[in-house]
C-alpha positions as CSV (number, residue, x, y, z in Angstrom):
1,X,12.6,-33.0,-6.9
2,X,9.3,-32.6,-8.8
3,X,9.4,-31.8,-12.7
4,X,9.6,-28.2,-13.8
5,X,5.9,-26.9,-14.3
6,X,4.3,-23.7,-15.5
7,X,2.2,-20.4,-14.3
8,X,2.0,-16.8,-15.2
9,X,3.6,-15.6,-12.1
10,X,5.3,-16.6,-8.9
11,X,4.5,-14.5,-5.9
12,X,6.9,-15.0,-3.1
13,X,5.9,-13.9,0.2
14,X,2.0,-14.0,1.4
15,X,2.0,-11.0,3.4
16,X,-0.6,-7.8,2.4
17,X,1.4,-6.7,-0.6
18,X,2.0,-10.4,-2.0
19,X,-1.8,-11.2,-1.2
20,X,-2.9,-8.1,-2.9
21,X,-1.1,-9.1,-6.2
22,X,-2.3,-12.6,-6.3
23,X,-5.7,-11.3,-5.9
24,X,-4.8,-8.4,-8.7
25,X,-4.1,-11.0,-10.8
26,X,-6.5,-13.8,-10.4
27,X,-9.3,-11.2,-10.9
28,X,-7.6,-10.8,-14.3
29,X,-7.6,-14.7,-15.0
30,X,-3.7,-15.3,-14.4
31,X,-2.3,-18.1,-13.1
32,X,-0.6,-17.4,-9.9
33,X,1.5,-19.6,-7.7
34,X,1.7,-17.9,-4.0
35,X,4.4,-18.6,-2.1
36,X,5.9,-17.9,1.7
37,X,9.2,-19.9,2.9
38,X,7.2,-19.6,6.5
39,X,5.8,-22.8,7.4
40,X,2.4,-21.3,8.9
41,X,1.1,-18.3,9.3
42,X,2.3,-16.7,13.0
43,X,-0.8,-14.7,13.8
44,X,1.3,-11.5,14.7
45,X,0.0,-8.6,14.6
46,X,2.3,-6.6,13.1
47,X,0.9,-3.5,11.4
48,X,-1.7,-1.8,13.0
49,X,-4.1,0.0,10.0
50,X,-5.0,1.1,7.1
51,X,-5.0,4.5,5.5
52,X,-7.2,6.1,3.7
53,X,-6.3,5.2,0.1
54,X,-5.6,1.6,0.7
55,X,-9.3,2.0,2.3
56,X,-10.3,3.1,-1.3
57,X,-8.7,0.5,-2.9
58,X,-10.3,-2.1,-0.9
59,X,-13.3,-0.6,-1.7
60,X,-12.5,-0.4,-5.2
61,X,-12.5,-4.8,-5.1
62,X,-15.9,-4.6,-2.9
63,X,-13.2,-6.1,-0.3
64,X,-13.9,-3.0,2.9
65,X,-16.9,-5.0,4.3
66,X,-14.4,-8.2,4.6
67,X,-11.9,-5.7,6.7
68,X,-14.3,-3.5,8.7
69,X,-15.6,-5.4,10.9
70,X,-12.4,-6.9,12.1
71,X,-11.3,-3.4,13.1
72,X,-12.7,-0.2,14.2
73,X,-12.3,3.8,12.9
74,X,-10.5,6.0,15.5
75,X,-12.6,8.9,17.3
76,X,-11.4,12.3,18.4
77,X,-8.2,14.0,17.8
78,X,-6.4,12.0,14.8
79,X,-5.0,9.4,14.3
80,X,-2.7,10.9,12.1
81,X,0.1,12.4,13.3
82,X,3.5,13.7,12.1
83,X,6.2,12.5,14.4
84,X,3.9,11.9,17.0
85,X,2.5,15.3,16.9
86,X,-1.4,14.8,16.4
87,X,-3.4,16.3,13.1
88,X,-6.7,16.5,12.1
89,X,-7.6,14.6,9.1
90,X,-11.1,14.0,9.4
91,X,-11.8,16.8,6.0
92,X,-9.9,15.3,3.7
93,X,-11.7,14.6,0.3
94,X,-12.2,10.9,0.9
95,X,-14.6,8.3,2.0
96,X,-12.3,7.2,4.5
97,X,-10.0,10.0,6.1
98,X,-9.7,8.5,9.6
99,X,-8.7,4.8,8.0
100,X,-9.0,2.1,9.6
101,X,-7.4,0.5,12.9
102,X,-6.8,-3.2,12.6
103,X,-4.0,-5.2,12.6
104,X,-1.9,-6.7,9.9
105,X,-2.8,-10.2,11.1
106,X,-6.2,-9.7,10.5
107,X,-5.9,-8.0,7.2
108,X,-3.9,-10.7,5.8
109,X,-6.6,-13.8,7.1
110,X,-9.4,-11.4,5.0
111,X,-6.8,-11.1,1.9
112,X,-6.0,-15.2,2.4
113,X,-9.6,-15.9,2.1
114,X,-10.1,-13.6,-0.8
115,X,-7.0,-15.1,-2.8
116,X,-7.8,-18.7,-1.9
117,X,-11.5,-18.1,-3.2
118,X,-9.7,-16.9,-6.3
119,X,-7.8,-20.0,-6.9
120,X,-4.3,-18.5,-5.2
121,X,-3.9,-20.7,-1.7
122,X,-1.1,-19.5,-0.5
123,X,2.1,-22.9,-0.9
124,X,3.9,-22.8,2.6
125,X,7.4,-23.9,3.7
126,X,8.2,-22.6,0.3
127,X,11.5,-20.5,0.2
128,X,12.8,-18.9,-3.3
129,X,16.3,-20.2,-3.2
130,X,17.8,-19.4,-6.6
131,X,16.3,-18.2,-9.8
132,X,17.3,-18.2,-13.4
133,X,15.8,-16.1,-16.0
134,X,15.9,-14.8,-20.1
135,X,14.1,-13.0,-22.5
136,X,11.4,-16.3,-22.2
137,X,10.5,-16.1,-18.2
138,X,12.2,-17.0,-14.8
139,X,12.6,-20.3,-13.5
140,X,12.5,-20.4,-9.9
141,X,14.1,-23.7,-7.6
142,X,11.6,-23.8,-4.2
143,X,13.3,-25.3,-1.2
144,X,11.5,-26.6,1.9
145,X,9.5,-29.7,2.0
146,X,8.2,-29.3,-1.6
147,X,11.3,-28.7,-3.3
148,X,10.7,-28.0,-6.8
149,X,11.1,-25.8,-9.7
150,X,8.7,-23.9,-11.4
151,X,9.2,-22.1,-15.1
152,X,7.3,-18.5,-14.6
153,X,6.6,-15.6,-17.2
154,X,7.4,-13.3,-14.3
155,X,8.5,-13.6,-10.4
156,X,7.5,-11.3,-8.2
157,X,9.5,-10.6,-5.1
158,X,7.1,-9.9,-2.0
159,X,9.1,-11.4,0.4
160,X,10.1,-8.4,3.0
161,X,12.8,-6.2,3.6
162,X,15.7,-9.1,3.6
163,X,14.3,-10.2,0.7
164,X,15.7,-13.7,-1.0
165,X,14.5,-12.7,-4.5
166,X,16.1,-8.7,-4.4
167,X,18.9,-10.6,-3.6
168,X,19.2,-13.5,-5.9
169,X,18.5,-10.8,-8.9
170,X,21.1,-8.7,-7.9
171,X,19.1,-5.4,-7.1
172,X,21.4,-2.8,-5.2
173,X,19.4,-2.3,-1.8
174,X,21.0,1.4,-0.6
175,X,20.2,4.0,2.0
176,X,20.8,5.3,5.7
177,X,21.3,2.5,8.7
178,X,19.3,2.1,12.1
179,X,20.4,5.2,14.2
180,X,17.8,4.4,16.8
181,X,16.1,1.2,18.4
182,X,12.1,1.2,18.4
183,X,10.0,-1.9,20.5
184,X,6.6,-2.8,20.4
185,X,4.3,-4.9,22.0
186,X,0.6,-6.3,22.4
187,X,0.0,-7.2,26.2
188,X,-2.9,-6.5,28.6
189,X,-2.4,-4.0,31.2
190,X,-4.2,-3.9,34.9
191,X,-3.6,-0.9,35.4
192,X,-4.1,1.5,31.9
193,X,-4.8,5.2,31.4
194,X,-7.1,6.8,30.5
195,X,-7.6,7.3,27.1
196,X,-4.5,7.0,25.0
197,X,-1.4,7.7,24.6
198,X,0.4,9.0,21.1
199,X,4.1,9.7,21.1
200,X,4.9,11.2,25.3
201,X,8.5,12.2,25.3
202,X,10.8,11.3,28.4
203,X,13.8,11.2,28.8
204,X,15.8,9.3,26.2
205,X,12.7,8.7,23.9
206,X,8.9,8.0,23.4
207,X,6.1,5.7,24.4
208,X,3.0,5.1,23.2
209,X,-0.4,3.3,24.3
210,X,-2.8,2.7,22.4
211,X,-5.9,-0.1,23.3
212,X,-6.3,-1.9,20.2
213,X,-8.6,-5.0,20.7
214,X,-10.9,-5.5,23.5
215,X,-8.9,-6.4,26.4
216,X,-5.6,-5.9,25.5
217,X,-3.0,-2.6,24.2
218,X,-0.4,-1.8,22.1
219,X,2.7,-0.6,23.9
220,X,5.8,1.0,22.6
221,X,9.1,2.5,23.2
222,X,11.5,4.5,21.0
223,X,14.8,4.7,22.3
224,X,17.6,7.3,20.9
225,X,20.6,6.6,22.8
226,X,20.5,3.0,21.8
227,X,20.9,1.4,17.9
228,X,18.8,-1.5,16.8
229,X,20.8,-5.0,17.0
230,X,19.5,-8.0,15.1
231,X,21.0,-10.2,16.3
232,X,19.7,-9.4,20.4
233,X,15.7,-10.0,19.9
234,X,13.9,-8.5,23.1
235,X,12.0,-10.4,25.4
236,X,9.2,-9.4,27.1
237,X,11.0,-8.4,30.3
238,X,13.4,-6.2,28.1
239,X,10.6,-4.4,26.6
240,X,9.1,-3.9,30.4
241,X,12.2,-2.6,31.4
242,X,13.2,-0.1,28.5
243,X,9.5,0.7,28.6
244,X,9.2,1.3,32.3
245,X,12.4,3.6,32.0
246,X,11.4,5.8,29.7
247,X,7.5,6.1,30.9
248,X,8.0,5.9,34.3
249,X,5.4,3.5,34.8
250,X,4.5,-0.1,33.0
251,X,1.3,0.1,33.7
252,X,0.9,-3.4,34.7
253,X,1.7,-4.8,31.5
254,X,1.1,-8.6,31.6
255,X,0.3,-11.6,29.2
256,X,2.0,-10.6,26.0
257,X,1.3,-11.7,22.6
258,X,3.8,-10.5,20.3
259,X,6.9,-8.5,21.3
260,X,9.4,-6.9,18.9
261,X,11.8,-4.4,17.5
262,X,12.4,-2.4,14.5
263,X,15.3,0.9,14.0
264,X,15.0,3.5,11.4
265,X,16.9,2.2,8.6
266,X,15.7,3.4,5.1
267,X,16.2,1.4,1.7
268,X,15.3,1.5,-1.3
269,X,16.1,-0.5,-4.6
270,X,18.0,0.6,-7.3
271,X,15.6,-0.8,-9.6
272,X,12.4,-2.3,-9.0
273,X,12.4,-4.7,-12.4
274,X,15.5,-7.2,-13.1
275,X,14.0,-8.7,-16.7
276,X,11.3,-11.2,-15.7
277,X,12.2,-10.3,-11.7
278,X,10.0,-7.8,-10.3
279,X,9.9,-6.2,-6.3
280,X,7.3,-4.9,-4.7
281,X,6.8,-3.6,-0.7
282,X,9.1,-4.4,2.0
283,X,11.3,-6.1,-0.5
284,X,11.5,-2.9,-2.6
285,X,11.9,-0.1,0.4
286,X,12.0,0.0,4.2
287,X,12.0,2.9,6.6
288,X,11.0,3.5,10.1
289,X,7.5,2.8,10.6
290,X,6.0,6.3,11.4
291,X,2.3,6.5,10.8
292,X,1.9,2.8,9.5
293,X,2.9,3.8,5.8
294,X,4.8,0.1,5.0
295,X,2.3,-2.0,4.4
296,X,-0.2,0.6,3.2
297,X,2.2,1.5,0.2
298,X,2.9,-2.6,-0.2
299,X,-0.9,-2.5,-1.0
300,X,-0.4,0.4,-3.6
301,X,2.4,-1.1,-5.0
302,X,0.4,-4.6,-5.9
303,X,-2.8,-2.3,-6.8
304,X,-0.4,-1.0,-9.6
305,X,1.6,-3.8,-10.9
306,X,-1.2,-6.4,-10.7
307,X,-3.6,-5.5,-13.8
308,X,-0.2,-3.8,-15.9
309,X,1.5,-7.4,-15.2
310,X,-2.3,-8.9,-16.3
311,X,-2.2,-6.9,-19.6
312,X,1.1,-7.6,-20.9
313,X,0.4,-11.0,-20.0
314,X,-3.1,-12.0,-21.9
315,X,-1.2,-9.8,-25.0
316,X,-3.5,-6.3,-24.6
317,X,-0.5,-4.2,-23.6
318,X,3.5,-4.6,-24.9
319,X,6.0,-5.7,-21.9
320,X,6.9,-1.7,-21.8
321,X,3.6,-0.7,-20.0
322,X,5.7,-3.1,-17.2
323,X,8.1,-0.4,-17.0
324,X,5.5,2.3,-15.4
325,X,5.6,0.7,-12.5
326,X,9.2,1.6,-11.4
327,X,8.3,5.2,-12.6
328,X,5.3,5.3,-11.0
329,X,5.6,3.8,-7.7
330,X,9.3,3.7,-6.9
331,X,9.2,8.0,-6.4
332,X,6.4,6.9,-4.3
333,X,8.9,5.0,-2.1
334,X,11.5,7.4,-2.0
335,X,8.7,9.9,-0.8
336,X,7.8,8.0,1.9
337,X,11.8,7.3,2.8
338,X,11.8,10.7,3.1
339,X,9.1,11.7,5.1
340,X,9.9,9.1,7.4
341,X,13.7,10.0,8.1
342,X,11.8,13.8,9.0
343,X,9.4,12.1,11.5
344,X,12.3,10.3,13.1
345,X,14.2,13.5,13.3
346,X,11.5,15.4,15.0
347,X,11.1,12.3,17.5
348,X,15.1,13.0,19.1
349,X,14.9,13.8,22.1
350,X,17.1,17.7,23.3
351,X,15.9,21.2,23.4
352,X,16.4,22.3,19.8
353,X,14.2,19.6,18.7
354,X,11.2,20.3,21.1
355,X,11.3,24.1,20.2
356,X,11.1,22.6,16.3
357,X,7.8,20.4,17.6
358,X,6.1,23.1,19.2
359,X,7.0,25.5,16.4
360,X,5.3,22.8,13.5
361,X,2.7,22.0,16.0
362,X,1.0,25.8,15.8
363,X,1.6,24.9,11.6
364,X,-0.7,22.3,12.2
365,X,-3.7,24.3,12.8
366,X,-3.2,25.6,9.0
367,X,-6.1,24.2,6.7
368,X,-3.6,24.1,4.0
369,X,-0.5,22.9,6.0
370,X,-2.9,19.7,7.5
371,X,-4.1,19.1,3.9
372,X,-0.5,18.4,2.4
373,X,0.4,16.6,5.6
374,X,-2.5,14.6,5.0
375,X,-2.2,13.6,1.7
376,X,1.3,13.1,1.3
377,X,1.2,10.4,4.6
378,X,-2.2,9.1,3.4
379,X,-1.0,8.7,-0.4
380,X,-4.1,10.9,-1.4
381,X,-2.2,13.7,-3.6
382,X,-0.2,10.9,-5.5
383,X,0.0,12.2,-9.2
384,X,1.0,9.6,-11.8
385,X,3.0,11.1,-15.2
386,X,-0.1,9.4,-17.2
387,X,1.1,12.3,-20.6
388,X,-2.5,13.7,-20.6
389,X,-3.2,17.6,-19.9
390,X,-5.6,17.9,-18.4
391,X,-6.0,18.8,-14.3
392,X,-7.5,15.6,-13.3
393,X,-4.8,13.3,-15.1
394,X,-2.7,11.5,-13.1
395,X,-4.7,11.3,-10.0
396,X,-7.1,9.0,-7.8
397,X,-10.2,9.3,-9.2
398,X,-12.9,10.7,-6.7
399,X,-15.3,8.6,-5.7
400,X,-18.2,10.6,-6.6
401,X,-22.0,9.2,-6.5
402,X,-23.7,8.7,-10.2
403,X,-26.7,7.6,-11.4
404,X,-27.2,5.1,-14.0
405,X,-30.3,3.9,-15.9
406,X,-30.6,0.8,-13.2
407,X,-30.3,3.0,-10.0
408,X,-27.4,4.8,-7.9
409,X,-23.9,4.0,-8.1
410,X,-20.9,5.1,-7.0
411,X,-17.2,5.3,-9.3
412,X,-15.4,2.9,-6.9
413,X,-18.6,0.3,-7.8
414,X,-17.8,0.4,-11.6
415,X,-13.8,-0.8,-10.8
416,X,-15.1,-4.0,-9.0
417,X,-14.2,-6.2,-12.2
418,X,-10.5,-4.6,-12.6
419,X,-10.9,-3.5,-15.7
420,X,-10.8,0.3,-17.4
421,X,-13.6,2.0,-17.0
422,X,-14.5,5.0,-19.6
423,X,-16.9,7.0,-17.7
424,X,-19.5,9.0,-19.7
425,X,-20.7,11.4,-17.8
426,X,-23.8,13.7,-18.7
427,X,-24.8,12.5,-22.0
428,X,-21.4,12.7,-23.8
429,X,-20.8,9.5,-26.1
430,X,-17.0,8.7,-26.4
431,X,-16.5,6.3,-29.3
432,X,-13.8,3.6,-28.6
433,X,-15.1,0.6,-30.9
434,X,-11.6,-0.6,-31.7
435,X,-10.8,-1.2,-27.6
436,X,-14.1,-3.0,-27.3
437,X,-13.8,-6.1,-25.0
438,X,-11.0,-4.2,-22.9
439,X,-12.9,-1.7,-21.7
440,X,-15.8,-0.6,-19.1
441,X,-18.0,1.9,-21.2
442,X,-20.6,3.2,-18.5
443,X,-23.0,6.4,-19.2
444,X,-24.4,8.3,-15.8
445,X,-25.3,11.4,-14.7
446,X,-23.1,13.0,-12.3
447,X,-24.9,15.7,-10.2
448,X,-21.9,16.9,-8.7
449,X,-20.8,20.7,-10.0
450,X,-17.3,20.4,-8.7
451,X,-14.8,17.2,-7.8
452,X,-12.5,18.0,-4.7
453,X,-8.9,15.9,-5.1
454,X,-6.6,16.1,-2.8
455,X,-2.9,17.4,-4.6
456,X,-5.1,19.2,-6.7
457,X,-8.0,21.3,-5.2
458,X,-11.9,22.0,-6.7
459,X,-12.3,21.6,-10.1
460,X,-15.2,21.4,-12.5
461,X,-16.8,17.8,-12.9
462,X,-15.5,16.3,-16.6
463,X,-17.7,15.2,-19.3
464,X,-15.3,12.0,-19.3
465,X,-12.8,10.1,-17.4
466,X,-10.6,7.0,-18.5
467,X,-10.0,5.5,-15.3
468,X,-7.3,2.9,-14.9
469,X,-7.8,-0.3,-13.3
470,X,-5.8,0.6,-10.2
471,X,-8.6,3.8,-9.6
472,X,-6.4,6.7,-11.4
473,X,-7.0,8.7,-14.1
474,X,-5.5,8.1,-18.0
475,X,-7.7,10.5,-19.5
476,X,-10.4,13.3,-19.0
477,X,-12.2,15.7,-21.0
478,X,-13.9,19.2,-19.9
479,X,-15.6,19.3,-23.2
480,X,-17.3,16.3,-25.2
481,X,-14.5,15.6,-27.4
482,X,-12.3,12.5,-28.1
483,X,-9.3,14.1,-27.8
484,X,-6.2,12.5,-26.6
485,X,-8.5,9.9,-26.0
486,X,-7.1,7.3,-28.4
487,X,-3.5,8.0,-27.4
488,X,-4.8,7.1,-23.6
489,X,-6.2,3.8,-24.5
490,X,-3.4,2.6,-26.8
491,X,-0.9,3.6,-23.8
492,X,-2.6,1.9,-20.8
493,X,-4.8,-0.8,-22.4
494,X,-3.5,-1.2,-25.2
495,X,-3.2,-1.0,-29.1
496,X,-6.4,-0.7,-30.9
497,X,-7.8,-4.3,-32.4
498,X,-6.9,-2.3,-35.9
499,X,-3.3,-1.9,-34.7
500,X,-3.2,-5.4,-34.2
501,X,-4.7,-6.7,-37.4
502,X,-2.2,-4.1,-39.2
C-alpha cells in the first residue's frame, strides 16, 4: 500500500452532489481528492431533471449552457406535479420555472468535465473502507486496485443512500421502510401514444410515459400491492409484465437501456457532521422519488457546504460556520421526506384516495395554492435562519438585471467567482475595509421598483444585499445604513482583518 499523503478534502462518490462539491471547492483553491468505489462510470440514466433552483445555481457557476443543450424544457401543462396530479408552474418568480429535462447521466459527464478542468478527476475503483479521525483531520484507507490511505482535513460522504462513509462514522440512518415497489425504464416503443403520459391510475397502481430523448421513452410502473425487494432486481421482461398489467398495453416496448426499481423508503441522518466526517445527498436522506427532488437537493446540499467547508479551510471563517450546514440543509431534507411520504400517499390506489385527488386537484387552480406547491417542490421559498431582520434575509437572492459602469449584468453573473458579493445598489456606499480581499463589492443601478421571491411575496428593491456564496441572502438594508452589516460579515465570511490582528 502507497504511503499516507495529504488534501483538504476527500469526496467519496462522483455522482451530481459529490461533483458539485469538488467543483465548490476547487473554485475556492482546495485540494480535492474525488472518489467513487465504481470502476467506470455506467452511463445510466438515472434521474431525469433539474428544477428550477438547481437551474439557478448552475447559472450562478456560468455552468446552464454546459447542461442545456444536452436536455430540453418541457411545453404545455407542467411538469410539475404533486402525486402525479399536473400543476402549472410556468409564473413562478424564476428564470427557470419549467427546469430542465435531462438525465442524470448527462448531467454528471457536464459536471465531470467541469471538475476535471478544475483539477478534481474523479479516482475510480476507489471504495472508502474504513476511516479514522481526531481533532487534526480524517484519515481514510481506499480499497480497490489503488489501495491507499490518505490523511484529509475533512471527508465528505457523497456516496448514496447505502452509504460506506454514514456508516463507518456511525451516523443513525432512521425513518419509514418501502411500503410499495416502483420500476423504471428507458426503452423504445413501436407503438407510443400520443403525447405523454404522467401518473394514469389502473388497477393496482400507476404508469407513466414520458419520451425523453429522440427515439426512445421513459416508462414506469408503481405498484401498491407489492414491497420493493433488493435482493430480486427486475429484468426487462418483469418490468414488461408488471407494466403491461397495470396499463393494459406495453406499447411495444423494445431495446432497453437501463431497467430498475426503487420503493418509498424515507431516511434521514441523525446528524449530518461526525467531527471531520461530513454527509451530504443520497448518503444523508432518501425518499421515494416523486417529482425528481433527490438529486436536485444533492446539488443544494454541495452548493451550501462547498464554500463554508472552503472558508474554514483557507482560515477566513472558525470551524463553527461548518455547523450551519446541518441547520440549514438537514430541515431541508426532512421537508422533502415529508412531502414525498404525502405524494406516495395520494398515489394508493381505492376510492377514498381518488375522491382526496380530485378534491386537491380543483385546489390546484388556486394562484396561491400552486405557488406554495411550487416552491416548496422546486426549493424556491427555502428560508435560511441567516439572524438578520430584515424580509429579504434568509432567502435566494432574485436574479434581478443591473447595470454597472461597463454595461448590463445580471445578480447571478456577479457569483460566478464563489465569493460574497456586497451589492450596492443605487448609489449607497457600504464601507467594509476590514473584509477587504473576502469580498465582491459591486455598485449598480437596479431599475427594478419591487423584487418578487417566492416564500416571501413583492417587496421593495434594497439599497444593499450581502449575498452569500451559495446565492442567499446574509444581509439587506431598505435604507443606506450599515447596520447589522458588520455582524453579517463576521458570521458568514468571517472575522474582520482587525479581529485577527487583536
Amino acid at each position: 500500500m502507497n504511503n499516507v499523503y495529504q488534501t483538504g478534502v476527500v469526496i467519496a462518490g462522483a455522482g451530481p452532489t459529490g461533483l458539485m462539491l469538488a467543483c465548490e471547492l476547487r473554485l475556492a483553491g482546495i485540494e480535492v481528492v474525488l472518489l467513487d468505489a465504481l470502476t467506470a462510470r455506467t452511463g445510466q440514466s438515472r434521474a431525469g431533471g433539474i428544477h428550477a433552483r438547481t437551474m439557478e445555481i448552475l447559472d450562478q457557476r456560468g455552468l446552464v449552457e454546459r447542461v442545456r443543450p444536452h436536455g430540453y424544457v418541457f411545453r404545455g401543462r407542467g411538469p410539475g406535479h404533486f402525486a402525479g396530479l399536473p400543476i402549472e408552474f410556468g409564473d413562478l418568480a424564476t428564470r427557470y420555472p419549467t427546469g430542465l429535462v435531462i438525465t442524470q447521466a448527462d448531467v454528471e459527464t457536464q459536471l465531470d468535465r467541469y471538475a476535471t478542468e478544475l483539477g478534481a478527476p474523479v479516482q475510480w475503483d476507489s471504495p472508502v473502507v474504513d476511516l479514522e479521525q481526531n481533532s487534526d483531520g480524517v484519515e481514510i484507507r481506499v480499497g480497490g486496485a489503488h489501495g491507499r490511505r490518505i490523511r484529509a482535513a475533512y471527508l465528505v460522504g457523497c456516496d448514496g443512500g447505502r452509504s460506506a462513509v454514514r456508516k463507518l462514522a456511525g451516523i443513525e440512518f432512521a425513518g419509514t421502510d418501502a411500503t410499495m415497489v416502483g420500476m423504471i425504464a428507458d426503452a423504445e416503443l413501436a407503438d407510443p401514444p400520443p403525447g405523454w403520459i404522467l401518473t394514469e391510475r389502473r388497477g393496482p397502481g400507476d404508469f407513466s410515459v414520458l419520451p425523453f430523448q429522440p427515439g426512445w421513452f421513459r416508462l414506469m410502473v408503481n405498484r401498491h400491492d407489492r414491497v420493493l425487494d433488493h435482493a430480486a432486481p427486475p429484468s426487462f421482461e418483469d418490468f414488461r409484465a408488471s407494466f403491461r398489467e397495470v396499463a393494459g398495453t406495453d406499447y411495444g416496448m423494445h431495446s432497453p437501456r437501463w431497467v430498475s426499481q426503487f420503493g418509498d423508503a424515507a431516511r434521514l441522518a441523525a446528524r449530518y457532521r461526525s467531527n471531520r466526517v461530513l454527509l451530504a445527498g443520497d448518503a444523508a436522506h432518501i425518499h421515494f422519488p416523486a417529482g425528481g427532488q433527490g438529486l436536485n437537493t444533492g446539488v443544494q446540499d454541495a452548493a451550501n457546504l462547498g464554500w463554508k467547508l472552503a472558508a474554514v479551510l483557507k482560515g477566513h471563517a472558525p470551524e463553527a460556520l461548518l455547523d450551519t450546514y446541518e441547520s440549514e440543509r438537514r430541515p431541508v431534507a426532512a421537508r422533502v421526506l415529508q412531502n414525498t411520504r404525502a405524494q406516495t400517499a395520494l398515489m394508493r390506489p381505492g376510492p377514498h384516495t381518488e375522491a382526496l385527488r380530485e378534491t386537491l386537484a380543483g385546489l390546484f387552480d388556486i394562484d396561491e395554492v400552486r405557488n406554495r406547491l411550487g416552491g416548496m417542490l422546486f426549493a424556491l421559498d427555502i428560508r435560511y435562519d441567516v439572524g438578520d431582520g430584515h424580509p429579504l434575509s434568509g432567502y435566494r437572492v432574485p436574479d434581478v438585471d443591473l447595470t454597472l459602469p461597463t454595461g448590463g449584468t445580471r445578480v447571478h453573473e456577479l457569483l460566478r467567482s464563489g465569493r460574497p458579493v456586497l451589492l450596492s445598489l443605487n448609489g449607497t456606499r457600504p464601507r467594509i475595509d476590514d473584509w477587504q480581499g473576502h469580498i465582491d463589492v459591486v455598485h449598480a443601478r437596479c431599475d427594478a421598483g419591487r423584487w418578487s421571491v417566492p416564500g416571501l411575496g413583492e417587496i421593495p428593491a434594497p439599497t444593499a444585499v450581502l449575498v452569500r456564496p451559495d446565492g442567499y441572502v446574509a444581509w439587506a438594508a431598505d435604507e443606506p445604513s450599515d447596520t447589522g452589516l458588520f455582524e453579517a460579515l463576521s458570521a458568514w465570511v468571517g472575522p474582520s482583518a482587525a479581529a485577527h490582528r487583536a
